[in-house]
C-alpha positions as CSV (number, residue, x, y, z in Angstrom):
1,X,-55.1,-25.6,1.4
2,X,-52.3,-23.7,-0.3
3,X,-49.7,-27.0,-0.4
4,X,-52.8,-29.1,-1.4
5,X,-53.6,-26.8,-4.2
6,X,-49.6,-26.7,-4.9
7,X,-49.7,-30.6,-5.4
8,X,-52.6,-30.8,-7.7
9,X,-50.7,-28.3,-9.6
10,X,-48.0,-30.3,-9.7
11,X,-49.4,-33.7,-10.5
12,X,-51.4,-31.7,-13.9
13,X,-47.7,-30.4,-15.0
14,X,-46.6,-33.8,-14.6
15,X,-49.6,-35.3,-17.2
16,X,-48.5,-32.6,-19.3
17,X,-44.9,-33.4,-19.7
18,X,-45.4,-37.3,-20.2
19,X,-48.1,-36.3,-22.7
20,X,-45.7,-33.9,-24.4
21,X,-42.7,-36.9,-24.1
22,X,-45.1,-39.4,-25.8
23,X,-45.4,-37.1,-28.7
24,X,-42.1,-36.2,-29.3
25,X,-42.3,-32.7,-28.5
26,X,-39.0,-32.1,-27.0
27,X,-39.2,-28.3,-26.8
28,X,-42.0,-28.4,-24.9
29,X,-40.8,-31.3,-22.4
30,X,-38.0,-29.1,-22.0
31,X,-39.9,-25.8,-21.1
32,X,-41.9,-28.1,-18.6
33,X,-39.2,-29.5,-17.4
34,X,-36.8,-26.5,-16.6
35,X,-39.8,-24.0,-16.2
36,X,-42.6,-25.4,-14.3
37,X,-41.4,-28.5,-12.0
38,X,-39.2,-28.3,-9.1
39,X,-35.9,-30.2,-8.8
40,X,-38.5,-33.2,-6.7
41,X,-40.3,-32.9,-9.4
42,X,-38.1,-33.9,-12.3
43,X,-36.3,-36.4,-9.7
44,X,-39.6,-37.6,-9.4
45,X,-40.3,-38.1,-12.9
46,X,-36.7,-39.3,-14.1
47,X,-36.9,-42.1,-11.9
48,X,-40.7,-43.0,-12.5
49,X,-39.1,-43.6,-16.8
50,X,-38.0,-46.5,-18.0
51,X,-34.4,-45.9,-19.0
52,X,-34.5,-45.1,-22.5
53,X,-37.2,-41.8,-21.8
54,X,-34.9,-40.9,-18.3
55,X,-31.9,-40.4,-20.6
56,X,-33.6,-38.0,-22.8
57,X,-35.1,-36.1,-20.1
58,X,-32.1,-35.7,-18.2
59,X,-30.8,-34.3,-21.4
60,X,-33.1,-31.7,-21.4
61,X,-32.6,-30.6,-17.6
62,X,-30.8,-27.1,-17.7
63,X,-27.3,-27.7,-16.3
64,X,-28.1,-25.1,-13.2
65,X,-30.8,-27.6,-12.6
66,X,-28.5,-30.6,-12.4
67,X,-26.8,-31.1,-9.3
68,X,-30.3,-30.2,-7.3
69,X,-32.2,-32.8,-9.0
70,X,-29.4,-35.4,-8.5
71,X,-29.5,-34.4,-4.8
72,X,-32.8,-35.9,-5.1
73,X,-32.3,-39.2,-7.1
74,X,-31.9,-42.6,-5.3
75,X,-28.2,-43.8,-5.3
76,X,-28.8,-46.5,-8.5
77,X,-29.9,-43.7,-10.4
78,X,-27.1,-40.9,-9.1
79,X,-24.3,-43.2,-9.7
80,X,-26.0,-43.8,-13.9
81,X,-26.2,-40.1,-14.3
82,X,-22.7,-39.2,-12.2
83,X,-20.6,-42.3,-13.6
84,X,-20.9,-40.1,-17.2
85,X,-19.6,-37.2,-15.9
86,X,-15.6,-36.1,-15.8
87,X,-14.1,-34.3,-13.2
88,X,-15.1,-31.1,-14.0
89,X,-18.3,-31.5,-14.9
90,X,-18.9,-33.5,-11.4
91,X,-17.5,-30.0,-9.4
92,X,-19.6,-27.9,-11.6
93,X,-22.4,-30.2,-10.6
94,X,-22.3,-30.5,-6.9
95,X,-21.3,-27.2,-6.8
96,X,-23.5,-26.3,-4.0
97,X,-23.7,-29.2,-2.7
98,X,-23.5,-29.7,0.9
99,X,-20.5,-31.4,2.2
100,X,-22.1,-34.8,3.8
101,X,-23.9,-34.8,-0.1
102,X,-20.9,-34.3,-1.9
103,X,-18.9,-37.5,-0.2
104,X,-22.1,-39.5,-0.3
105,X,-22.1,-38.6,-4.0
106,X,-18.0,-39.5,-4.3
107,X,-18.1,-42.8,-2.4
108,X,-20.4,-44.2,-5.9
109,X,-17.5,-43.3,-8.4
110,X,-14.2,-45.4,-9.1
111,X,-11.3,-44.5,-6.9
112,X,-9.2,-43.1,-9.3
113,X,-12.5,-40.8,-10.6
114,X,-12.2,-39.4,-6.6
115,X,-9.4,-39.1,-6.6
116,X,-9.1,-36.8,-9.6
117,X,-12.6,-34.8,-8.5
118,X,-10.4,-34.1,-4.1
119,X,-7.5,-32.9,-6.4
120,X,-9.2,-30.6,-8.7
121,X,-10.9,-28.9,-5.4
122,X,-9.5,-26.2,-3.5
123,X,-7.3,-27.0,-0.6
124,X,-10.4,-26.4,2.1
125,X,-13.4,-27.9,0.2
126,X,-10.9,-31.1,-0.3
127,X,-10.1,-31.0,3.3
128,X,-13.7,-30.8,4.1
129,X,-14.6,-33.4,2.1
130,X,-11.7,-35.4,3.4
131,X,-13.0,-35.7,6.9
132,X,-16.2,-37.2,6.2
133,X,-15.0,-39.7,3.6
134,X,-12.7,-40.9,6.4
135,X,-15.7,-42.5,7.8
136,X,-18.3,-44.8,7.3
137,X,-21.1,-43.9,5.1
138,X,-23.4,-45.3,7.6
139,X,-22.0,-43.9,10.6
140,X,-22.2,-40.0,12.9
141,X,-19.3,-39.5,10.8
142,X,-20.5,-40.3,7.3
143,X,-23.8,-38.0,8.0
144,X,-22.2,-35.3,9.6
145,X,-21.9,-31.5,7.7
146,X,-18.6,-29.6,8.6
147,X,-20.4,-26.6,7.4
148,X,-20.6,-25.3,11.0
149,X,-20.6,-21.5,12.9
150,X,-18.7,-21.6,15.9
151,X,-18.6,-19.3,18.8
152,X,-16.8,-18.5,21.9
153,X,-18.4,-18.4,25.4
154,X,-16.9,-15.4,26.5
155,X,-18.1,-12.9,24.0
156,X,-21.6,-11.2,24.1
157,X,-24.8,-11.0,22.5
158,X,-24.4,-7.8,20.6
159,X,-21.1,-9.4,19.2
160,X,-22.6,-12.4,18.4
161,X,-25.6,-10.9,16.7
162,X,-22.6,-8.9,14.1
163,X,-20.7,-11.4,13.6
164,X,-23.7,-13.6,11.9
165,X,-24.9,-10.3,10.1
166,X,-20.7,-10.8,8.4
167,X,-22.3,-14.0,6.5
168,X,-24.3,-14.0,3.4
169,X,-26.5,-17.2,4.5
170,X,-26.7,-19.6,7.6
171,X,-26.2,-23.0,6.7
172,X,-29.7,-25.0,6.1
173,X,-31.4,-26.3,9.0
174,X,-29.2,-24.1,11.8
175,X,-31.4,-23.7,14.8
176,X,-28.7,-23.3,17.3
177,X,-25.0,-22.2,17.4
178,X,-21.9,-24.2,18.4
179,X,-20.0,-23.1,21.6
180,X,-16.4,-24.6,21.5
181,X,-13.8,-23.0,23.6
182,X,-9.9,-22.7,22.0
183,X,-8.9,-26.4,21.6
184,X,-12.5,-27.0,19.5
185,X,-13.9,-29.1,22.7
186,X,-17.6,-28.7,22.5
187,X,-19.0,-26.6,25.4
188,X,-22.4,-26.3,24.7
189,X,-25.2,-24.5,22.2
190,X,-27.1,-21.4,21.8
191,X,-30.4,-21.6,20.5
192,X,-31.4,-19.3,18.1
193,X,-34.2,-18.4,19.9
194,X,-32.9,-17.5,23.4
195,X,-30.2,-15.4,21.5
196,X,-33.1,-13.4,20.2
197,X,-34.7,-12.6,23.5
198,X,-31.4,-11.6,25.5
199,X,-30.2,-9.2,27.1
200,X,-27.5,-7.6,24.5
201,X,-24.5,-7.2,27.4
202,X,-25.1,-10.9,28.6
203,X,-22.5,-13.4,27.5
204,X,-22.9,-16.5,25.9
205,X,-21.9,-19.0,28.7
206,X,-24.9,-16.8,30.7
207,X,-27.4,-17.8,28.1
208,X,-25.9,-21.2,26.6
209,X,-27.3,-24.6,27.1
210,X,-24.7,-26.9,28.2
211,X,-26.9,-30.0,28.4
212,X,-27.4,-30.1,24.9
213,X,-27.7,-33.6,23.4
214,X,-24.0,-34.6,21.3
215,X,-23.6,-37.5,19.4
216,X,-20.2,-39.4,18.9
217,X,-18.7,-39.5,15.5
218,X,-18.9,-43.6,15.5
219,X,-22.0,-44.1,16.6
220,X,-24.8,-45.8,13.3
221,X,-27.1,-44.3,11.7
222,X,-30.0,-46.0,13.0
223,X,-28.7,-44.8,16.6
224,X,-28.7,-41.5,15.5
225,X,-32.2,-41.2,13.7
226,X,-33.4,-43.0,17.1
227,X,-31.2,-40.4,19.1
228,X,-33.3,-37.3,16.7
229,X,-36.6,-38.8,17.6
230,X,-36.4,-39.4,20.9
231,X,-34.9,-35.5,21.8
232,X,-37.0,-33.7,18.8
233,X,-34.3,-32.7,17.4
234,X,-33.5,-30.6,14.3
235,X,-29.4,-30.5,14.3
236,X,-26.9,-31.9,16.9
237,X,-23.2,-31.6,17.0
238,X,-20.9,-34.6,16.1
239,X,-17.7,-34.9,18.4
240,X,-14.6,-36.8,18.4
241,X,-14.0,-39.2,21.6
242,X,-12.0,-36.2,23.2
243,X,-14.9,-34.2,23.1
244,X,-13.7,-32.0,20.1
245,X,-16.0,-30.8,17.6
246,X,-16.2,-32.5,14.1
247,X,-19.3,-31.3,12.7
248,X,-23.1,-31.6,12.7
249,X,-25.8,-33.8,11.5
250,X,-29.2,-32.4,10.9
251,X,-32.7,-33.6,10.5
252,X,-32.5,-34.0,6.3
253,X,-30.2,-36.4,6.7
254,X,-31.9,-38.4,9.7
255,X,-34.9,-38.4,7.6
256,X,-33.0,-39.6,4.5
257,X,-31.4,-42.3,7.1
258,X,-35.4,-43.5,8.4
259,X,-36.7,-44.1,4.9
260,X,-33.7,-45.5,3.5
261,X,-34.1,-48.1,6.6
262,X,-37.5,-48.6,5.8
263,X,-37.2,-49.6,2.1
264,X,-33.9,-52.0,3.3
265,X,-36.6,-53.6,5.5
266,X,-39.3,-54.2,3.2
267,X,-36.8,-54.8,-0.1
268,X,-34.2,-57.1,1.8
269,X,-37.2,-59.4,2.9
270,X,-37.2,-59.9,-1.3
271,X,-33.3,-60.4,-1.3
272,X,-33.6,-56.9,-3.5
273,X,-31.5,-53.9,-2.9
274,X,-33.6,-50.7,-1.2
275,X,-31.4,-48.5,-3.9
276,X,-33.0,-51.0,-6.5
277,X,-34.2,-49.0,-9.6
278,X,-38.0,-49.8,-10.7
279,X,-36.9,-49.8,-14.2
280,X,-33.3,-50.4,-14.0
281,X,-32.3,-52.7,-17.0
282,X,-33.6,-56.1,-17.9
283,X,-29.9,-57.8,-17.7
284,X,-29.5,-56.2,-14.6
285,X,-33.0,-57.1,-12.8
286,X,-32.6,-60.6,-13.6
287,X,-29.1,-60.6,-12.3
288,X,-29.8,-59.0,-8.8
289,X,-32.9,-61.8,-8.6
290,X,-31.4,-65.0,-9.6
291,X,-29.5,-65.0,-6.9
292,X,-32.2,-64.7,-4.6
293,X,-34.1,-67.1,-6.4
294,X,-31.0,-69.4,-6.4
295,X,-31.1,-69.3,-2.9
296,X,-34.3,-70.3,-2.2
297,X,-34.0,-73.3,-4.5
298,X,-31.6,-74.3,-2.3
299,X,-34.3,-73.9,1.3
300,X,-36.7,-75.7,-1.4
301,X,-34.5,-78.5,-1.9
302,X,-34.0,-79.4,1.7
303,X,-37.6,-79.4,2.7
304,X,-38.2,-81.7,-0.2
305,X,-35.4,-84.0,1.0
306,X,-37.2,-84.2,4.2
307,X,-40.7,-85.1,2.4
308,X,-39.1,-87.7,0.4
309,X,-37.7,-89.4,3.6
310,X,-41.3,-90.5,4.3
311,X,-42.3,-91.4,0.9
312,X,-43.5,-95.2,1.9
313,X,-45.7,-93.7,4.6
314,X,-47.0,-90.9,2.0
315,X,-47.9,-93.6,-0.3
316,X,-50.0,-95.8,2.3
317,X,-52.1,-92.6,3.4
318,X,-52.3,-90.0,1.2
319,X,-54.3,-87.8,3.1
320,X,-51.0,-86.6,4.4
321,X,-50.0,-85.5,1.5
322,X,-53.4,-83.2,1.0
323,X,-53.0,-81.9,4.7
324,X,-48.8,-81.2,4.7
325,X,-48.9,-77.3,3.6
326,X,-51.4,-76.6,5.9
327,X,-48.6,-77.5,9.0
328,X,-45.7,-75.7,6.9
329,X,-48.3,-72.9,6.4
330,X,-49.2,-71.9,9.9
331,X,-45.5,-72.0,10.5
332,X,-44.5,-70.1,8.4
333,X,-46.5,-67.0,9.2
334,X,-46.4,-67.5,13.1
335,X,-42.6,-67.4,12.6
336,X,-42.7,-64.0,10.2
337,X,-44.9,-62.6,12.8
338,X,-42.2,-63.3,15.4
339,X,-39.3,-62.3,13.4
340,X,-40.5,-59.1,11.7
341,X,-41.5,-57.6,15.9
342,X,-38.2,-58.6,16.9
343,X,-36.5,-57.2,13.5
344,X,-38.4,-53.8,14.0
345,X,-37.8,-53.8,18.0
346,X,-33.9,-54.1,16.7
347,X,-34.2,-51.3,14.7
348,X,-35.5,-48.7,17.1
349,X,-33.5,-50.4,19.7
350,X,-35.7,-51.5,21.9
351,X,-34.5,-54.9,22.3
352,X,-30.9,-56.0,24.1
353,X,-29.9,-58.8,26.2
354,X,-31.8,-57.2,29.4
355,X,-35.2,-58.0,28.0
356,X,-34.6,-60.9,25.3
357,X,-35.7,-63.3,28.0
358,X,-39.1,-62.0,28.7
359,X,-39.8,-61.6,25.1
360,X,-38.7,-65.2,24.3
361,X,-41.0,-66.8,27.0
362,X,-43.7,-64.7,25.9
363,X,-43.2,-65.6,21.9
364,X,-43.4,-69.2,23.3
365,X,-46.8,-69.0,25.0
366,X,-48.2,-66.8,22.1
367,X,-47.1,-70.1,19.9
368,X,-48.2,-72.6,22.3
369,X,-51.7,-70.7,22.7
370,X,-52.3,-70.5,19.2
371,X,-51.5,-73.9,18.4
372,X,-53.9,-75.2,20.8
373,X,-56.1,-72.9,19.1
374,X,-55.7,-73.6,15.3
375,X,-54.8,-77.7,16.1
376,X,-58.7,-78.1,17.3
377,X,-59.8,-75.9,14.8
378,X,-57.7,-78.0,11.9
379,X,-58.2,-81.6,13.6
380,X,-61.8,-80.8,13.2
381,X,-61.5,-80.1,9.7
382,X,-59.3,-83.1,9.0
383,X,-61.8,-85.3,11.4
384,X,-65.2,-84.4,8.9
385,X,-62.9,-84.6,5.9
386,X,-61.5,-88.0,5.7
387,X,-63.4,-89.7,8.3
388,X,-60.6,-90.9,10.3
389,X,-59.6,-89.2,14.1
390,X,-56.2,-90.4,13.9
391,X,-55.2,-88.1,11.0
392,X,-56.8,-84.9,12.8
393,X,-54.7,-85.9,16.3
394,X,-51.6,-86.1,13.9
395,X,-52.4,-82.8,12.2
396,X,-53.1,-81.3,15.7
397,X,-49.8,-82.2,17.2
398,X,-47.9,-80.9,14.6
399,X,-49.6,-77.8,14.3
400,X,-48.6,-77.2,18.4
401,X,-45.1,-78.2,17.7
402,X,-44.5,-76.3,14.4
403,X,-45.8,-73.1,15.6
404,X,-43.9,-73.2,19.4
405,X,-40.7,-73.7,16.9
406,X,-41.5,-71.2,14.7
407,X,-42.5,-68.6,17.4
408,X,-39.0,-69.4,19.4
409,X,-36.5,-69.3,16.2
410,X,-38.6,-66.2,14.8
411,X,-37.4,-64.8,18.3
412,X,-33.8,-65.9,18.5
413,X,-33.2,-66.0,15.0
414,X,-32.2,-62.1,14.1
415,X,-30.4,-61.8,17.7
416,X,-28.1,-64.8,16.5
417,X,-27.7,-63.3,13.0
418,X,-26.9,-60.2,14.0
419,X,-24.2,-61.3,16.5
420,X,-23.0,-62.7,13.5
421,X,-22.9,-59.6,11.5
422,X,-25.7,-61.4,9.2
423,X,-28.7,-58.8,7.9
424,X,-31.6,-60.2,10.2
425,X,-34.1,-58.8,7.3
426,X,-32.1,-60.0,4.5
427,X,-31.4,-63.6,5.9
428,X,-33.8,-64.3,8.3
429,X,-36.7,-64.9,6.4
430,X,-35.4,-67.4,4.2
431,X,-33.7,-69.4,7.3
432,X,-37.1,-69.2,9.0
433,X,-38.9,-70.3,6.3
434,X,-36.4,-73.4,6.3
435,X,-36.7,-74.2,9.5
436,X,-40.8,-74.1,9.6
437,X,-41.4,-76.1,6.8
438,X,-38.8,-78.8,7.6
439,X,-39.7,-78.9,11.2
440,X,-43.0,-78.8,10.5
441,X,-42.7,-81.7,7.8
442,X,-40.5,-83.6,10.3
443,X,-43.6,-83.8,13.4
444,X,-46.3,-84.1,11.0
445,X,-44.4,-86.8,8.5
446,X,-42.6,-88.2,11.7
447,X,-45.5,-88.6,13.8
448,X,-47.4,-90.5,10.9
449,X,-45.0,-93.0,10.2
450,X,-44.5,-94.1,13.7
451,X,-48.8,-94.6,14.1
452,X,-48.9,-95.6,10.3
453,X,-45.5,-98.0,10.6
């Protein structure tokens, strides 16, 4: 009830500000801004403005205020806001920023920008920093915090228990301590809350969980969040391939890494960036989209081809013509239907070489079923429209053929992209969508000119 009535709070402070933005009223956007909204909030709010209105609001955000709200911002917008800022002012900034953040936050500046930013840190913070900019941003490595608390197995409870009382705060999100013996090797973890409940005198090898789910520095991201979900978990330690311990990842960042994975889906299936700014600059929207739009032209100009191939026979029945999108149609969405299960299965990893078998005989008896499904129901339809039974068996035919192709390459297609380091959501729809309509163009056109002559 509380967090419900928090949200409506929210949302009325949000009406305020834009009402107070429309009518110029920058002092009392600013009190808003810095008094009433939290860093979501303003995040929130900066990147539902069009450009010219985000730049005066981010103006008014109080400077302690900065480096949270950025935290928050999608990477289009963070690198607008951080690409204006010098060295100094980027420290001062990310501050308090975590140290996975703070190289996310790096890798969008110029080289020669990091470079300045590592040497104006001190010699641990650089080092820090350092470790997890030496891998890649969508890898264990790239996630991973080095802000860590380490133990020894040998010591006891009651020394445990002072030695965490020694540190002002516990990094976010630690629900379990790292046990590492003398050469940093990861031994196991102690939960919180078994430390709690123990026995003072008993050691920490006695109460330790040495089973405890590790993850290895190299492995993706998408691994990892499926690694989190699968074991419930809320931190796990990242280790090197001898076993020592580099850091942790925790369940922020696996959350960051499922939604970001989510908008790639749904955006690349547009050819559009999931980072893409809903008001990012005109220049720069119709940039980004040409090229999509190029490439499409392209798929367009190839199914066309095919059509003009069997112009003459067009021209002596043009029923054909009328009934042709229906065929490229159905193929089309039998083949998304294929290809965006097999995308997703991907994803979670559900899908390898073990089971790709099954699911390809089973895609073709889904598209053989439904074509002899939808080819009566459509050679019905093209029987009572034009009178003429030849034109709904040729319609019929097609229909089977075009959706068995479309069900089998919807399968096959993102397992072949993929082995060729190809986006399967960025790529395979527009292949797909190639391969329907000019297969689909090929039986139906095909078919008639062979009756027709």
């Amino acid at each position: 009830m509380s967090q419900a009535l928090e949200s409506t709070r929210a949302g009325q402070k949000l009406r305020h500000l834009n009402k107070a933005l429309e009518s110029g009223a920058l002092q009392q956007v600013s009190r808003i801004l810095n008094g009433g909204l939290s860093p979501g909030d303003i995040a929130h709010l900066l990147e539902s403005s069009p450009p010219k209105e985000r730049d005066i609001l981010w103006q008014l955000v109080d400077d302690e205020l900065e480096g949270e709200v950025l935290s928050y911002l999608s990477d289009d917008i963070q690198a607008t806001f951080v690409s204006r800022l010098n060295a100094q002012e980027f420290l001062s900034v990310t501050e308090d920023f975590e140290t996975d953040d703070l190289a996310d936050l790096l890798q969008q500046l110029p080289d020669t920008v990091i470079q300045e930013v590592l040497e104006s840190m001190d010699s641990q913070d650089r080092l820090r920093v350092e470790e997890v900019l030496a891998y890649r941003e969508d890898t264990a490595g790239g996630l991973m915090n080095t802000d860590t608390i380490t133990i020894r197995p040998d010591i006891s409870m009651d020394v445990v228990l002072r030695y965490l009382r020694r540190h002002k705060e516990l990094p976010e999100m630690t629900d379990s301590l790292l046990v590492v013996n003398r050469r940093d090797e990861f031994i196991g973890v102690l939960p919180l809350t078994k430390m709690l409940v123990s026995n003072l005198n008993a050691t920490v090898r006695e109460v330790m969980d040495t089973d405890a789910v590790t993850i290895p520095v190299a492995m993706p991201d998408t691994e990892v969040a499926s690694l989190f979900e699968r074991h419930s978990l809320v931190s796990a330690p990242v280790i090197d391939t001898k076993g020592k311990l580099l850091g942790r990842i925790t369940i922020d960042d696996v959350v960051d890494v499922i939604r970001e994975d989510a908008d790639h889906s749904l955006m690349s299936m547009a050819g559009l960036d999931e980072e893409e700014d809903t008001f990012s600059p005109l220049i720069k929207t119709t940039k980004r989209r040409a090229v999509w739009l190029g490439i499409n032209l392209i798929t367009a100009f190839i199914a066309s081809a095919v059509i003009g191939l069997f112009e003459e026979t067009i021209e002596k029945v043009v029923a054909l013509a009328v009934l042709m999108p229906i065929v490229a149609s159905m193929g089309g969405i039998a083949g998304s239907q294929a290809l965006t299960l097999v995308i997703r299965g991907m994803a979670i990893g559900q899908i390898s070489s073990s089971n790709l078998q099954w699911l390809l005989n089973r895609e073709f008896m889904v598209g053989l079923l439904n074509g002899l499904l939808w080819s009566v129901v459509v050679a019905v339809a093209a029987m009572l429209w034009f009178n003429e039974v030849t034109i709904g068996l040729l319609i019929g035919v097609a229909l089977i053929i075009n959706l068995i192709v479309a069900a089998i390459s919807g399968t096959l297609l993102p397992v072949l992209l993929k082995k060729r380091k190809i986006d399967p959501a960025l790529a395979g729809g527009v292949i797909l969508t190639t391969v329907t309509d000019v297969v689909g163009f090929m039986a139906f056109l095909g078919l008639a000119t062979i009756i027709y002559g």
